[in-house]
Phi, psi and omega in degrees: 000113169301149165227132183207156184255079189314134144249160114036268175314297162305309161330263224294336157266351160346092153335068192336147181284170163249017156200164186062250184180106195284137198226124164206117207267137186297101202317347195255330208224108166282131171117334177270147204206110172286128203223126178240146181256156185295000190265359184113305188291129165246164191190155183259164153213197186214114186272143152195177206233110197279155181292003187302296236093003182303216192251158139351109160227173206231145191245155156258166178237340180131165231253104156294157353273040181276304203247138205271203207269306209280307165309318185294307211290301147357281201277336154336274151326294204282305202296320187275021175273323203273344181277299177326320212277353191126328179335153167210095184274322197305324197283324182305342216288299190347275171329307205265359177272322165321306192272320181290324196281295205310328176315117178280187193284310174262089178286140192243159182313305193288316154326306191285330183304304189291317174311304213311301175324314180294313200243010148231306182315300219284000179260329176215017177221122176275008158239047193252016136315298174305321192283308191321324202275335195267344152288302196283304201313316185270281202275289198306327173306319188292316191221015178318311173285331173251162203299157199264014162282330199264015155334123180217169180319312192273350157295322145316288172276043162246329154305318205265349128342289197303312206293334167291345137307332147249317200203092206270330173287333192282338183277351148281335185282335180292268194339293195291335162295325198268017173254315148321279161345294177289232216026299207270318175310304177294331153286001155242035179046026174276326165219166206253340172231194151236128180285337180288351186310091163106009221237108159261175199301112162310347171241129171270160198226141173296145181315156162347128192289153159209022171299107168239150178259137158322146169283340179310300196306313162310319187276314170327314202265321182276354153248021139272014178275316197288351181247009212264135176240045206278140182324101265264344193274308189320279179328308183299309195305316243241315185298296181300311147355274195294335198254356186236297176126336185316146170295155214275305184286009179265318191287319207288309174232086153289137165250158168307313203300316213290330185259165219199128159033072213273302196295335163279147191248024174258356172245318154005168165152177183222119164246109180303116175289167169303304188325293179296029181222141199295286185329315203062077157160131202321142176200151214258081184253100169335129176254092195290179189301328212266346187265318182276003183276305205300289172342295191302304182325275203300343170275332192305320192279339179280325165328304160291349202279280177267085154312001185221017170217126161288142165328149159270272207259157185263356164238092171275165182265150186262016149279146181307336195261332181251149179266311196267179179262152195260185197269006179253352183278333173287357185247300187288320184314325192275335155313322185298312200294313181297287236279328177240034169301143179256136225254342168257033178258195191294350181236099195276305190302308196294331144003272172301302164310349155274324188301318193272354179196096168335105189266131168284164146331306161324303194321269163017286171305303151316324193278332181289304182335301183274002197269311176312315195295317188315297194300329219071040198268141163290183197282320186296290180341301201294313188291332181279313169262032152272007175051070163261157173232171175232009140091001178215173219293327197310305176328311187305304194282309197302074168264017197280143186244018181017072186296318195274346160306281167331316168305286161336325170292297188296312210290286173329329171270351188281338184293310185271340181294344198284290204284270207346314205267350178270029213016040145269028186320131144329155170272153203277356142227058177289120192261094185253089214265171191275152205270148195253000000 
């Protein structure tokens, strides 16, 4: 395999083999690989390795001299920025060749909307739920019936008027699905323009959330979940929220299959497949005693509840049609529970400091986060169990997935949450490192 530190001059003089197919890959840009045919044609492509763990694949990127030395090297970056992120652009090709044959002749909105879900969200976004509910809520009601070429820009932003007017962040979140959504139609030859071209966010939205809750706020709210008449699934959901850090929609749909050495609490633990991960990749979260007693408790009751179907999911929902709870029932239930906190009792104040500035479900998660930095947990510990990365090739190599860490990590926090709710808290910037 050649390798060379391509120019400009080597490109462009570069010699057809007189047989096969001459390759010589660039010293600078790894994976990119300049390819000449015996016919004359040149072209670039791109090797990489998906995070699934699959075998090498391979992308084209476009023909020289159209697409130059310097655009490959480009386009080159952004597919492998796009590989960190989870990307499979080669399976997408697939997938969207997959879908023009599955495609009727008068593709209509709703069509193209139900293909993209099928032969994309749900194959490469572990939030492809999210996208589903924000089409049918939104975009399909508006254009279902009609075909989805004749879509146009200005329809679009005449959608995203209304929907900003009531609800100015979700009318950003639709933009970024309908942006996604044509992308993928148009990169499968599915439409011939994109209507999303120029079309920016209709809302400007503030900068980064930084809510996190204080332990007063923290013994408050959990004891008001223990008086709460809020479903017994909720509640169980909303308690592992805060002692585990985990994102709202994986605790929301925890499955039973998922959990491990339930009875033990020095082995216990939930292992998340890639498929349920923002990363798309699998991650190992330590259950310490007071979250897997919880965890076992809400299977033990569904159990007794139906004695004649084992659980699916360990937090159910209490309609009948869905089996798990959905991730938007942990944000009104915790609107609620706050909205009937009593507001003339000993704690009046903190009382009041959950009303006037609201905590979300996320939120939860920023509270562990910054509550592990408190305790003295190291910065790798926190990342590893918030399943964080650090965004460069170090990722790639690192597979150790510090299981005894992460416990350790938790078990200090199931500890201080313990003194917290029992109102004996620690002072809250007492600095407690882990003993090595």
């Amino acid at each position: 395999m050649a390798i060379e530190n391509l120019t400009d001059a080597r490109v462009r003089s570069a010699a057809p083999p007189k047989a096969g197919i001459l390759e010589i890959w660039d010293g600078k840009t790894s994976g990119l690989c300049f390819r000449v045919m015996k016919s004359g044609v040149r072209s670039w492509t791109f090797r990489y390795r998906p995070r699934s763990g699959a075998a090498f694949r391979r992308v084209t990127l476009g023909r020289y001299p159209a697409l130059s030395l310097v655009e490959a090297r480009a386009a080159a970056e952004r597919i492998r920025a796009e590989v960190r992120g989870g990307a499979d652009p080669q399976q997408e090709r697939r997938d969207g060749r997959e879908a023009l044959r599955a495609a009727p002749a008068e593709l209509t909105f709703d069509a193209l909307a139900d293909l993209y879900i099928e032969r994309y969200a749900r194959r490469q976004k572990a939030s492809w739920k999210n996208d589903q509910g924000y089409l049918r809520a939104k975009a399909m009601p508006a254009w279902g019936t009609r075909e989805a070429a004749s879509i146009t820009s200005q329809d679009v932003a005449r959608l995203l008027f209304e929907v900003v007017e009531v609800a100015p962040v979700s009318a950003n979140r639709l933009r970024s699905v309908l942006v996604k959504l044509f992308g993928w139609a148009c990169d499968s030859a599915l439409l011939a323009s994109n209507p999303m071209l120029g079309i920016k966010k209709p809302h400007r939205e503030s900068k980064g959330k930084t809510r996190t809750l204080n332990d007063q706020e923290i013994r408050v709210f959990w004891q008001a979940l223990d008086k709460a008449e809020a479903a017994p699934g909720i509640v169980a959901a909303l308690k592992t929220l805060l002692l585990l850090g985990q994102r709202p929609g994986e605790v929301a749909g925890m499955e039973v299959r998922e959990l491990h050495h339930l009875n033990n609490d020095r082995t216990a633990h939930w292992e998340l497949p890639a498929s349920r991960m923002k990363a798309r990749r699998a991650h190992a979260v330590p259950l310490p005693p007071l979250a897997r007693e919880i965890v076992a408790r809400e299977i033990a009751r569904q159990r007794h509840a139906t004695p004649l179907s084992e659980p699916e999911f360990v937090f159910a929902s209490k309609f009948a049609e869905r089996a798990r709870l959905a991730r938007h029932s942990l944000s009104q239930a915790l609107s609620r529970i706050i909205e009937e906190l009593d507001e003339d009792g000993n704690d009046a104040d903190i009382v009041a400091s959950l009303k006037a500035d609201r905590p979300t479900p996320h939120d939860f998660r920023r509270t562990l986060a910054t509550g592990l930095a408190r305790l003295g947990i190291p910065r790798d510990d926190r990342l590893a169990v918030l399943a964080h990365t650090y965004g460069d090739v170090h990722e790639v190599y690192d597979q150790y997935e510090r299981l005894p860490q992460k416990r350790a990590a938790l078990e200090m926090w199931e500890r201080h949450l313990r003194e917290v709710i029992s109102g004996r808290p620690r002072h809250e910037n007492t600095v407690r490192t882990l003993r090595s």
